[in-house]
N, C-alpha and C positions, 0 to 999 in steps of 0.2 A: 485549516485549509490544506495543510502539506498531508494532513492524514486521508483527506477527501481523493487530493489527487494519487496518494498508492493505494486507494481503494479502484478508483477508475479504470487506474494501469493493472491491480490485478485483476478486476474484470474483462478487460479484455484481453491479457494473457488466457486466463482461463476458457474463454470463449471464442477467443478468433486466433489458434494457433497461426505463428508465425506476423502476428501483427506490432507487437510486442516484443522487441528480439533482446534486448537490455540484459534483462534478467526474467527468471521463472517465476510465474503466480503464487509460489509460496513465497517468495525473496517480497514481494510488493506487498501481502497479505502481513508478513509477521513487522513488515516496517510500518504500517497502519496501523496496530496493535501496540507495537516500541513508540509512535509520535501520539497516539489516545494515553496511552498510561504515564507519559512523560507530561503532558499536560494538566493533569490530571494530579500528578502529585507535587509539582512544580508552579503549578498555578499560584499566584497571589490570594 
């Protein structure tokens, strides 16, 4: 679910500048990617 949600925020970083002020569409992009492959080798 937490990977779903920095996919969303970097889509709309990427797509609605300024809607998104947190952080940059790569910062939300590579933490979707770190919480996918964390699950992923972490998983039960």
């Amino acid at each position: 679910m937490l990977a779903v949600a920095h996919w969303v925020l970097y889509r709309l970083a990427r797509n609605y500048r300024g809607m998104v002020t947190e952080q940059n569409g790569k910062w939300y992009l590579e933490n979707s990617y770190h919480t996918m492959m964390a699950m992923i080798e972490q998983a039960p």
